[in-house]
One Martini backbone bead per residue (centre of mass of N, CA, C, O) as a GRO file, in nm:
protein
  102
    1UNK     BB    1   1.103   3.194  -1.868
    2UNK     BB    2   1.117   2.953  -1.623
    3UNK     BB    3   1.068   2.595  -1.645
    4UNK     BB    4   1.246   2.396  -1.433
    5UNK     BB    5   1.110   2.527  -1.157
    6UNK     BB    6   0.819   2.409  -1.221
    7UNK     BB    7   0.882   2.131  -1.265
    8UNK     BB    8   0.992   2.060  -0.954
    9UNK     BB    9   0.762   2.175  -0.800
   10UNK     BB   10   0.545   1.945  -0.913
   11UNK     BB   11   0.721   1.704  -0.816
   12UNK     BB   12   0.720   1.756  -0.511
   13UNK     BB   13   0.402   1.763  -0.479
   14UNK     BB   14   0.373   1.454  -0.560
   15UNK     BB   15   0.553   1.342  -0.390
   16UNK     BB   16   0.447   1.429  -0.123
   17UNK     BB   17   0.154   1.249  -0.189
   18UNK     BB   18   0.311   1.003  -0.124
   19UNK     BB   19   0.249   0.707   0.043
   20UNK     BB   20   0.412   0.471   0.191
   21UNK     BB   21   0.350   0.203   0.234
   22UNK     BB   22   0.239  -0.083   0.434
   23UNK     BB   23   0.323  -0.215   0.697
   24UNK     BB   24   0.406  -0.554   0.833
   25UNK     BB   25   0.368  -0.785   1.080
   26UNK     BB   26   0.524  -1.095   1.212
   27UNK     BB   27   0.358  -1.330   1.388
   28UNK     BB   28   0.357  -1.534   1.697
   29UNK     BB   29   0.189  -1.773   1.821
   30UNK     BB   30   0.075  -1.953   2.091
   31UNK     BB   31   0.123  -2.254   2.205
   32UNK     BB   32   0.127  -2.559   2.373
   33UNK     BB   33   0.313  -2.775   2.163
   34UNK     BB   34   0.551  -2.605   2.037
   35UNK     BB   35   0.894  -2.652   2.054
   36UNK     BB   36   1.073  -2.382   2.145
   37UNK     BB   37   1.333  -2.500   1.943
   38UNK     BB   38   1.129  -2.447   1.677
   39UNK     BB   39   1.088  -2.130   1.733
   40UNK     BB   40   1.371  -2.054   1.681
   41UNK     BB   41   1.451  -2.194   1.402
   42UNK     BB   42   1.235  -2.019   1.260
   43UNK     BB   43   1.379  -1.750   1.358
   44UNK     BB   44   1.661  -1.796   1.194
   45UNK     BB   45   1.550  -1.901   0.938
   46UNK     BB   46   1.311  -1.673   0.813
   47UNK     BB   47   1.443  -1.405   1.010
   48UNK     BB   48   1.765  -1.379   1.088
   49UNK     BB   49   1.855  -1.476   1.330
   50UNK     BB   50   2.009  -1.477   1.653
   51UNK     BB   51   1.987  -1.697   1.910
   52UNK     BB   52   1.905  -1.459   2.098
   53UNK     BB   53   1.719  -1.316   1.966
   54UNK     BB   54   1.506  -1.569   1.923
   55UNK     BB   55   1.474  -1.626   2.223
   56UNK     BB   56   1.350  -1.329   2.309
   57UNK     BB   57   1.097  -1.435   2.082
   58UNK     BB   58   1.012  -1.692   2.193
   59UNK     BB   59   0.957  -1.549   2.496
   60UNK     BB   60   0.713  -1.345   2.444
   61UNK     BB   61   0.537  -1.611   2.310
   62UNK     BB   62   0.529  -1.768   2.589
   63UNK     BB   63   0.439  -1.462   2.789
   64UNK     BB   64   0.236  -1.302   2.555
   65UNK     BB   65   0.104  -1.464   2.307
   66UNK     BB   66   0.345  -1.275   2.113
   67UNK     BB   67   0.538  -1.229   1.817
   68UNK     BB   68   0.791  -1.019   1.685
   69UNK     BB   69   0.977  -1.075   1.365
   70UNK     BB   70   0.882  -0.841   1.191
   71UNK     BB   71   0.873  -0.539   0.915
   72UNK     BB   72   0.717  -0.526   0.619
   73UNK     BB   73   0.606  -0.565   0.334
   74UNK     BB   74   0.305  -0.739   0.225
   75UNK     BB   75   0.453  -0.957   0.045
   76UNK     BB   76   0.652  -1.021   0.250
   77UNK     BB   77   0.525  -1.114   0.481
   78UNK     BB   78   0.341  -1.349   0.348
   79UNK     BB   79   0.568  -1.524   0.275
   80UNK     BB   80   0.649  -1.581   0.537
   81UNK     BB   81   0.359  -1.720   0.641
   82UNK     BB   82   0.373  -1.945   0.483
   83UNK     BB   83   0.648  -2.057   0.517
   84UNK     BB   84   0.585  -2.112   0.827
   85UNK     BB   85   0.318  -2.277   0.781
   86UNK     BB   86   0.478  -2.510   0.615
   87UNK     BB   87   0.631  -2.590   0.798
   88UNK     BB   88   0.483  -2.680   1.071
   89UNK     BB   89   0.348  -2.876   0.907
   90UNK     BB   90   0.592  -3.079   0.836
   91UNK     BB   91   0.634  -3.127   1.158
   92UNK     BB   92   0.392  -3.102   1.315
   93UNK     BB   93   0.289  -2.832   1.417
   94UNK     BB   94   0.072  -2.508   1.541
   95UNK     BB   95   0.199  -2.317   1.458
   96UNK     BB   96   0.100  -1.933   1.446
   97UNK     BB   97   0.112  -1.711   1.135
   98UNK     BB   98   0.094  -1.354   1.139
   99UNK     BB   99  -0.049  -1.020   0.951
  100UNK     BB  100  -0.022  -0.693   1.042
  101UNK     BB  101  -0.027  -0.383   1.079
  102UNK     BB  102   0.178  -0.135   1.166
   0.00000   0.00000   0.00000
């Protein structure tokens, strides 16, 4: 008997039981108050946009009341949520940047 093939199947389907994590969206929400340049920035800066790309995603939050800047594992995605909140904060800013499961 060959035991290898056993071993194989058995691994196959383990590895196919398991669902890949959930991504989560990071999205931008419109305020009255930031300034459109403030949130391009926070989108090249964080997101690694270039100024084109930054440019139709905060457009998209200011014609949509919400825009997708990335989508990201949990861990990452929160971790940019606190970051562009934090950044915000510090310039006195209200955008509001939050993240739902894709």
């Amino acid at each position: 008997m060959s035991t290898k093939h056993d071993e194989s199947t058995v691994l196959e389907q383990q590895e196919q039981k398991l669902k890949p994590p959930p991504l989560y969206q990071v999205l931008l929400l419109n305020d009255d108050y930031t300034p459109m340049e403030f949130v391009v920035a926070v989108l090249q800066t964080f997101f690694g946009m270039g100024r084109e790309k930054a440019t139709q995603v905060m457009l998209n939050v200011h014609r949509e009341g919400r825009g997708v800047c990335g989508v990201y594992p949990r861990d990452v995605a929160a971790t940019k949520v606190e970051q562009v909140l934090e950044f915000a904060r510090q310039h006195q800013h209200p955008l509001q940047c939050v993240m739902e499961e894709a």
